[in-house]
Backbone atoms as SQL, in Angstrom:
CREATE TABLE atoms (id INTEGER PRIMARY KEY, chain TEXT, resi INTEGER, resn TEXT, atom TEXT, x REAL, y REAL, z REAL);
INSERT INTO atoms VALUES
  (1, 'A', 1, 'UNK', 'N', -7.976, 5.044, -1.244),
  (2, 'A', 1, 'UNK', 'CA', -7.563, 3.772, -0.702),
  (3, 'A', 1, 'UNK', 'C', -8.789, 2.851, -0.741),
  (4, 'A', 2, 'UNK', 'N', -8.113, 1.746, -1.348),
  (5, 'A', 2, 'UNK', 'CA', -9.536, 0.689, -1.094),
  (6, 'A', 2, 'UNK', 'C', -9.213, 0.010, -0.228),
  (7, 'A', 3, 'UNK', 'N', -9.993, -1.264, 0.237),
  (8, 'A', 3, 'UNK', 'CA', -9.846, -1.990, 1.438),
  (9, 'A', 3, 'UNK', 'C', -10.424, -3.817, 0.473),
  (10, 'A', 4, 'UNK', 'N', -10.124, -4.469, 0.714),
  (11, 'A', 4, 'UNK', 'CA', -10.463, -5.597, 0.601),
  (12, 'A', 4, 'UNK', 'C', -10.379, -6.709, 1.382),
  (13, 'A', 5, 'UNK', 'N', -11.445, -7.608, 2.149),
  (14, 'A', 5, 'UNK', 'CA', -11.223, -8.195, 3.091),
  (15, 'A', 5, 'UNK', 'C', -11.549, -10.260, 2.441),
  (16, 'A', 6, 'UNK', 'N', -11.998, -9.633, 1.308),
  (17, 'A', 6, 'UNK', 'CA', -12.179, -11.319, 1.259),
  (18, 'A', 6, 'UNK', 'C', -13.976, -11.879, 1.819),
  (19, 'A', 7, 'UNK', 'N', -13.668, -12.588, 1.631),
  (20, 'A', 7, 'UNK', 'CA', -15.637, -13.634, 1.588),
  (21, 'A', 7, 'UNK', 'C', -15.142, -14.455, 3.201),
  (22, 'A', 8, 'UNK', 'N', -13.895, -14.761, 3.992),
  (23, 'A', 8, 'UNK', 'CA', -13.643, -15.606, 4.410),
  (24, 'A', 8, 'UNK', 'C', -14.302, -15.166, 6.256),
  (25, 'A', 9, 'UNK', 'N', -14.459, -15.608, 6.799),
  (26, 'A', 9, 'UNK', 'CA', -14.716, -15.518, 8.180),
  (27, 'A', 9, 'UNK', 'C', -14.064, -16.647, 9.246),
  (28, 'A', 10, 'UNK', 'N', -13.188, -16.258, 9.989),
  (29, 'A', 10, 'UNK', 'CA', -12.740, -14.918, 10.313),
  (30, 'A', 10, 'UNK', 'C', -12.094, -14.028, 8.975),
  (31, 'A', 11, 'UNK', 'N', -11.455, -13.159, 9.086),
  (32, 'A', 11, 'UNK', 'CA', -10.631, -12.474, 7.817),
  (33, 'A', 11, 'UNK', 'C', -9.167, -12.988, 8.392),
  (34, 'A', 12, 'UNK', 'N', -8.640, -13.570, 6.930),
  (35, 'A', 12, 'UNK', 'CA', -7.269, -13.653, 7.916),
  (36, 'A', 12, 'UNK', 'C', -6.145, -13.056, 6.646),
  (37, 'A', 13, 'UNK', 'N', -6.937, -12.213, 5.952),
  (38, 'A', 13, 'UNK', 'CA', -5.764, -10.982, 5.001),
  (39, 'A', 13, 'UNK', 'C', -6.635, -9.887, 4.473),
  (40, 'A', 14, 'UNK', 'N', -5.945, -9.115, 4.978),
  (41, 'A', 14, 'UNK', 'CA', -6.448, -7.810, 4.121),
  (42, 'A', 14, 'UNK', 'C', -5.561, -7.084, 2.868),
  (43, 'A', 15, 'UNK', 'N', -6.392, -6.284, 1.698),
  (44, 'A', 15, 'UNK', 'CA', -5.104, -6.259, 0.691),
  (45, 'A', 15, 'UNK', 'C', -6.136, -4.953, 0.487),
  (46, 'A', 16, 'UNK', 'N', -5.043, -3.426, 0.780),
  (47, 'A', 16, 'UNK', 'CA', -5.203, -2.440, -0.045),
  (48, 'A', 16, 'UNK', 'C', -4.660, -2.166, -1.209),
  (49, 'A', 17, 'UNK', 'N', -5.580, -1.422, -1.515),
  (50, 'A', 17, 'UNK', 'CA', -5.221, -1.217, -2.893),
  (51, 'A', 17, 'UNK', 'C', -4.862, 0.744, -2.938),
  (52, 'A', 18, 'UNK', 'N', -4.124, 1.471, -2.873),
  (53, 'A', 18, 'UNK', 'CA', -3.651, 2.815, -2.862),
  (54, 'A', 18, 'UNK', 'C', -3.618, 3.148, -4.211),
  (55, 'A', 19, 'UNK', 'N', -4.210, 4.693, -4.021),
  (56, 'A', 19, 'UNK', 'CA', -4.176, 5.205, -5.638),
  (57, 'A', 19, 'UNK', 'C', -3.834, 6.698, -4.846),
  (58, 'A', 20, 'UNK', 'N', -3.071, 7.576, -6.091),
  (59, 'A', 20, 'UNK', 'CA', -2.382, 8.965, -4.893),
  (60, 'A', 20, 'UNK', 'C', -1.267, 9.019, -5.432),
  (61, 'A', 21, 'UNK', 'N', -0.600, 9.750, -4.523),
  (62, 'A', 21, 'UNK', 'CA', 0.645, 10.334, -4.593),
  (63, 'A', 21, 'UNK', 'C', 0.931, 10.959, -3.001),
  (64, 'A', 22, 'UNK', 'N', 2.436, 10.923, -3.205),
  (65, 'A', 22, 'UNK', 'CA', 3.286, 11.262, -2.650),
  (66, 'A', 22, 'UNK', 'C', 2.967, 10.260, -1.004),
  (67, 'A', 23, 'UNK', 'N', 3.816, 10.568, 0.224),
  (68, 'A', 23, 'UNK', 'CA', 4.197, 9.732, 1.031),
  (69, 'A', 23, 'UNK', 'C', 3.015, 10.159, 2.324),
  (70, 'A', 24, 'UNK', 'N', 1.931, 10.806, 2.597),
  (71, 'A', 24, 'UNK', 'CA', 0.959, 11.522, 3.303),
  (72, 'A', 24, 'UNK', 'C', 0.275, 9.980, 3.862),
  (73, 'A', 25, 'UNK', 'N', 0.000, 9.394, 2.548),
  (74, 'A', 25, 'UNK', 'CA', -0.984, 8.325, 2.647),
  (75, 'A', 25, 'UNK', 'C', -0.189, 6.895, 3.305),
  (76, 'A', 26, 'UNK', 'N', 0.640, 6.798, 3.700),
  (77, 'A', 26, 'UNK', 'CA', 1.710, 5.537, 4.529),
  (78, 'A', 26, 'UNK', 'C', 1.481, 5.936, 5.547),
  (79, 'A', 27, 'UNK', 'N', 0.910, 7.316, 6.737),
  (80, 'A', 27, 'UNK', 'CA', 0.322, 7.369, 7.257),
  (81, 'A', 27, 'UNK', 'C', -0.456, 6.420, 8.178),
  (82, 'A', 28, 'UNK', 'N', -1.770, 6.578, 7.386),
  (83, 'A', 28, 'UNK', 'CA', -2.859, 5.645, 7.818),
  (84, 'A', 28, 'UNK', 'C', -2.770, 4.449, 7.603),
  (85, 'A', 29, 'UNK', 'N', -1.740, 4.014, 6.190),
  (86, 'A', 29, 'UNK', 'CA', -1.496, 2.503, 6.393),
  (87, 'A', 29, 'UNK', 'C', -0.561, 1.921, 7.191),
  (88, 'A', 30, 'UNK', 'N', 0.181, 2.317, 7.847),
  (89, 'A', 30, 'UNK', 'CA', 1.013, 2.373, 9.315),
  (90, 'A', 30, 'UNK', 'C', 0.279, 2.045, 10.040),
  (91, 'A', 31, 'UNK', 'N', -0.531, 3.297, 10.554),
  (92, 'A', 31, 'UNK', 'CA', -1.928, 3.069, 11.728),
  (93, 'A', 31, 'UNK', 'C', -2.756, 2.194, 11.472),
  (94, 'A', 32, 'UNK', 'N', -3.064, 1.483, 10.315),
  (95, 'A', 32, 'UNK', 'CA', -4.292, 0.381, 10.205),
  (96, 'A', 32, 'UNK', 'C', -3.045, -1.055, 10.540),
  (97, 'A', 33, 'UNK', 'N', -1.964, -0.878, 9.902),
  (98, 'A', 33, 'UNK', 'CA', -0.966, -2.164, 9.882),
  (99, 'A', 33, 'UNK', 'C', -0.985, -2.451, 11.599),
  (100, 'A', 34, 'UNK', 'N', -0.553, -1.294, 12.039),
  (101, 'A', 34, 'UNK', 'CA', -0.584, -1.190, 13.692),
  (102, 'A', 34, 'UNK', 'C', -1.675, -2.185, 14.419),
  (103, 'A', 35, 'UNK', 'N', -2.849, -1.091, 13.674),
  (104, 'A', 35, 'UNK', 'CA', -4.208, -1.860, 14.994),
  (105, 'A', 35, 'UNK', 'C', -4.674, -3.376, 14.623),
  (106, 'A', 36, 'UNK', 'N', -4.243, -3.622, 13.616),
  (107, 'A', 36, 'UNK', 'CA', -4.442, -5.320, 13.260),
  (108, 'A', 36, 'UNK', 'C', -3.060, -5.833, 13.699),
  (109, 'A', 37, 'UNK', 'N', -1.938, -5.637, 13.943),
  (110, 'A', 37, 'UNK', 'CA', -1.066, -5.870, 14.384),
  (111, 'A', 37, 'UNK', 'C', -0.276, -7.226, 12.996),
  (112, 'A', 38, 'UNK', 'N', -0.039, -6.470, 11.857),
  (113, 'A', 38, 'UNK', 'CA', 0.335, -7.109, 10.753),
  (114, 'A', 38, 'UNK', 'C', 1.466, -5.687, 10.348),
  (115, 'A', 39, 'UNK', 'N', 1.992, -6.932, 8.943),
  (116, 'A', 39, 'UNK', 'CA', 3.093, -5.668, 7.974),
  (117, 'A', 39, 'UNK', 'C', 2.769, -5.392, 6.992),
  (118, 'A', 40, 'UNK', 'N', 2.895, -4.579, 6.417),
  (119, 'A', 40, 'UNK', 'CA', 2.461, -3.950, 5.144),
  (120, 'A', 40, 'UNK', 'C', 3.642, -4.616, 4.142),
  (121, 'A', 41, 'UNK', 'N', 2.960, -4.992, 3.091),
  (122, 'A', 41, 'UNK', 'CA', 4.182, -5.715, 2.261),
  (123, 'A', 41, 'UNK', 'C', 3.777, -5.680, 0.792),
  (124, 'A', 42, 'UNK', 'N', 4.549, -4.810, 0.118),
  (125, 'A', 42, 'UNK', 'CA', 4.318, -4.046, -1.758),
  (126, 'A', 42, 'UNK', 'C', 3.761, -5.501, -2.808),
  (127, 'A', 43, 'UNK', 'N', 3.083, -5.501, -2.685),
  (128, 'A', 43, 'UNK', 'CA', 2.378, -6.733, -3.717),
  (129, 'A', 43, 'UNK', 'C', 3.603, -7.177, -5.146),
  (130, 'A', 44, 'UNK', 'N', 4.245, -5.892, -5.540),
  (131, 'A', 44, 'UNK', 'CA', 4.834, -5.591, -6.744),
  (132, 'A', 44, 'UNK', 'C', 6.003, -6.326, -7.002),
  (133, 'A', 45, 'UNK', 'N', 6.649, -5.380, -5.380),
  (134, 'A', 45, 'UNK', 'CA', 8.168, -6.079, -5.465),
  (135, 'A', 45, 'UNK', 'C', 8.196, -7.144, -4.309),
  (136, 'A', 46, 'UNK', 'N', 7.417, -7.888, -3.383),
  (137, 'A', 46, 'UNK', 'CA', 7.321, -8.663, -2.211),
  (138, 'A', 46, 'UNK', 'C', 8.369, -8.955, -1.446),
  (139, 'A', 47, 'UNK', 'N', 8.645, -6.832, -0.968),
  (140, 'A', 47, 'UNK', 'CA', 9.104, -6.761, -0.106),
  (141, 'A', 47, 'UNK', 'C', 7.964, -6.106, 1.043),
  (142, 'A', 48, 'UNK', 'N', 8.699, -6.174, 2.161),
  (143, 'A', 48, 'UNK', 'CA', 7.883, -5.007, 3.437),
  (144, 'A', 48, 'UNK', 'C', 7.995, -3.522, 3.245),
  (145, 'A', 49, 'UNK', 'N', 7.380, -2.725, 3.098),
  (146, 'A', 49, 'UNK', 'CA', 7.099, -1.290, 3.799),
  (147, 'A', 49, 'UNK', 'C', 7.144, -1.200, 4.901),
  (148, 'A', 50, 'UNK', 'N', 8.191, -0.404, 5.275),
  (149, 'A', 50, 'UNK', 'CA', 8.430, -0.102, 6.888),
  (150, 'A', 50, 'UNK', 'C', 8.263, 1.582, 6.901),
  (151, 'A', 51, 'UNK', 'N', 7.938, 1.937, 8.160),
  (152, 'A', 51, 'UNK', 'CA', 8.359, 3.658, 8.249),
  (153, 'A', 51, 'UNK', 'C', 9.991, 4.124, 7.230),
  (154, 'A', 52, 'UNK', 'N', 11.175, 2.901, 7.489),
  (155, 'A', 52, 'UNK', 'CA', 11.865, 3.714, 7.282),
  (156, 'A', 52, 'UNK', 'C', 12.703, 3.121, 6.183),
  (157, 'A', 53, 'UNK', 'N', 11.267, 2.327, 4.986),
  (158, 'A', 53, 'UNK', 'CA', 12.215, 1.660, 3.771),
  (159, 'A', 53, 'UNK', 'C', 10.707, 1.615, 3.187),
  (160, 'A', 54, 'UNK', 'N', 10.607, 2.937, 2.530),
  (161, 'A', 54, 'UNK', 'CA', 9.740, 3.007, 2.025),
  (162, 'A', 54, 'UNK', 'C', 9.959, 2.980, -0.013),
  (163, 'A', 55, 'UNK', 'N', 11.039, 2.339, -0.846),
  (164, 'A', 55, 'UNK', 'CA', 11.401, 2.628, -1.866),
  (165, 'A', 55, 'UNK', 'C', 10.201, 1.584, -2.618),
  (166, 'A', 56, 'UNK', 'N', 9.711, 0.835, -2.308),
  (167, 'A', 56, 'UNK', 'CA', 8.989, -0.021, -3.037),
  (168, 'A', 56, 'UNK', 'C', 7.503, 0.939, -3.435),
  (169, 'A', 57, 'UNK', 'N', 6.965, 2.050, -2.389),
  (170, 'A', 57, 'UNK', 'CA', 6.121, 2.745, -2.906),
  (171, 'A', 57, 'UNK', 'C', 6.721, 4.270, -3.553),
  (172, 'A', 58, 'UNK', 'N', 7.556, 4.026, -3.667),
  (173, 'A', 58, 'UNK', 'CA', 8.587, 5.331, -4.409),
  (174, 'A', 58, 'UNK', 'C', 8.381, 4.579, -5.509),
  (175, 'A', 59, 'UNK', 'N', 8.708, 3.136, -5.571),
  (176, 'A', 59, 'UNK', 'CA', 9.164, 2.463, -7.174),
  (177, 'A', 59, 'UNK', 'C', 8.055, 2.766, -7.542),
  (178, 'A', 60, 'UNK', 'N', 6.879, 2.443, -7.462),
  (179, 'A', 60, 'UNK', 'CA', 4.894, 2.198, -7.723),
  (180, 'A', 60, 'UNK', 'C', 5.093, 3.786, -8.464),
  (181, 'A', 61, 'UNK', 'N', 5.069, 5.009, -7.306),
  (182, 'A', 61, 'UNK', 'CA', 4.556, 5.943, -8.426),
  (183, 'A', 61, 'UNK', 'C', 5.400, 6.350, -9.612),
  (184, 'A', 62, 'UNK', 'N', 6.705, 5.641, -9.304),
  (185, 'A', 62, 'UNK', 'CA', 7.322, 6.086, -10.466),
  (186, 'A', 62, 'UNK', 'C', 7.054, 5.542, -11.705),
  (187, 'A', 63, 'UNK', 'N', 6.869, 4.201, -11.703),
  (188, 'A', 63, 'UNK', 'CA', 6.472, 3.018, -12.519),
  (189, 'A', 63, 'UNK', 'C', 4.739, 4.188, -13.173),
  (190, 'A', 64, 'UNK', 'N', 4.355, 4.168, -12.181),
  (191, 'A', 64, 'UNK', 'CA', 2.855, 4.281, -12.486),
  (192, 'A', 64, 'UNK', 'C', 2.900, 6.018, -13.606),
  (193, 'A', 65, 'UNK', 'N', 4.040, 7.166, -13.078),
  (194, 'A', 65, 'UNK', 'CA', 3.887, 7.595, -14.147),
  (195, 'A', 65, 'UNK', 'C', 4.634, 7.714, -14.798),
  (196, 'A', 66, 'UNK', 'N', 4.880, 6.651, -15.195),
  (197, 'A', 66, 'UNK', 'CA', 5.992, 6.292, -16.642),
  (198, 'A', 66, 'UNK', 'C', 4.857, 6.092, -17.646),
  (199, 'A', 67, 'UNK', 'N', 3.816, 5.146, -17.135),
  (200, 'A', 67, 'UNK', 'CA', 3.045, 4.144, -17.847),
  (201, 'A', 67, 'UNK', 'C', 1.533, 4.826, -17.846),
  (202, 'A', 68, 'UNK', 'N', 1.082, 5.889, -16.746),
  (203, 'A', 68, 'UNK', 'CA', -0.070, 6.284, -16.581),
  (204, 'A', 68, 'UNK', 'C', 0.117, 7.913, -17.286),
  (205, 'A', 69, 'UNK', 'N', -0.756, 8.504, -18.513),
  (206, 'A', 69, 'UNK', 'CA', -0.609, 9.905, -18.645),
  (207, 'A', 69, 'UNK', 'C', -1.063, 10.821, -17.544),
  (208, 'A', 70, 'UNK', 'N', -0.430, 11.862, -17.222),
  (209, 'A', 70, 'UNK', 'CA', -1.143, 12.651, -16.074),
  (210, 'A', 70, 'UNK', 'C', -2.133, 13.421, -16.386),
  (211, 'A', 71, 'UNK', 'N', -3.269, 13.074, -15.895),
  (212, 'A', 71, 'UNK', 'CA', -4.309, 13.970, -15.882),
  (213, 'A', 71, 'UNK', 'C', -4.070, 15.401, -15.706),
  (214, 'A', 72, 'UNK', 'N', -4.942, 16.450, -16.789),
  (215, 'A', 72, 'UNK', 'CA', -4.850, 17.684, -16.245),
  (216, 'A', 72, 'UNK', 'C', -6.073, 18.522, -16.471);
């Protein structure tokens, strides 16, 4: 997971960037969305990620290995 906050002061967006698999890692971006008290929202399809509509990061890895070879 990367983190990006921008040059700006105060910060008023943060934009991760997730690399991975499977659903472990929505996790901690839950808990970070939480303690800043913001929503997590898929850059891709610009919808929200919620606990319980999570298909937009289902779409990502699927997309990603359509298009990415898997390492082995």
């Amino acid at each position: 997971m990367e983190l990006n906050i921008g040059a700006e002061d105060p910060v008023d967006s943060v934009m991760l960037h997730i690399r991975g698999s499977g659903d472990d890692v929505l996790t901690p971006v839950f808990r970070l969305a939480g303690a800043l008290r913001c929503k997590v929202l898929d850059c891709a399809a610009g919808d929200l990620i919620t606990p319980l509509e999570t298909s937009g990061w289902h779409g990502f890895q699927q997309y990603r290995d359509s298009v990415v070879p898997p390492r082995h």
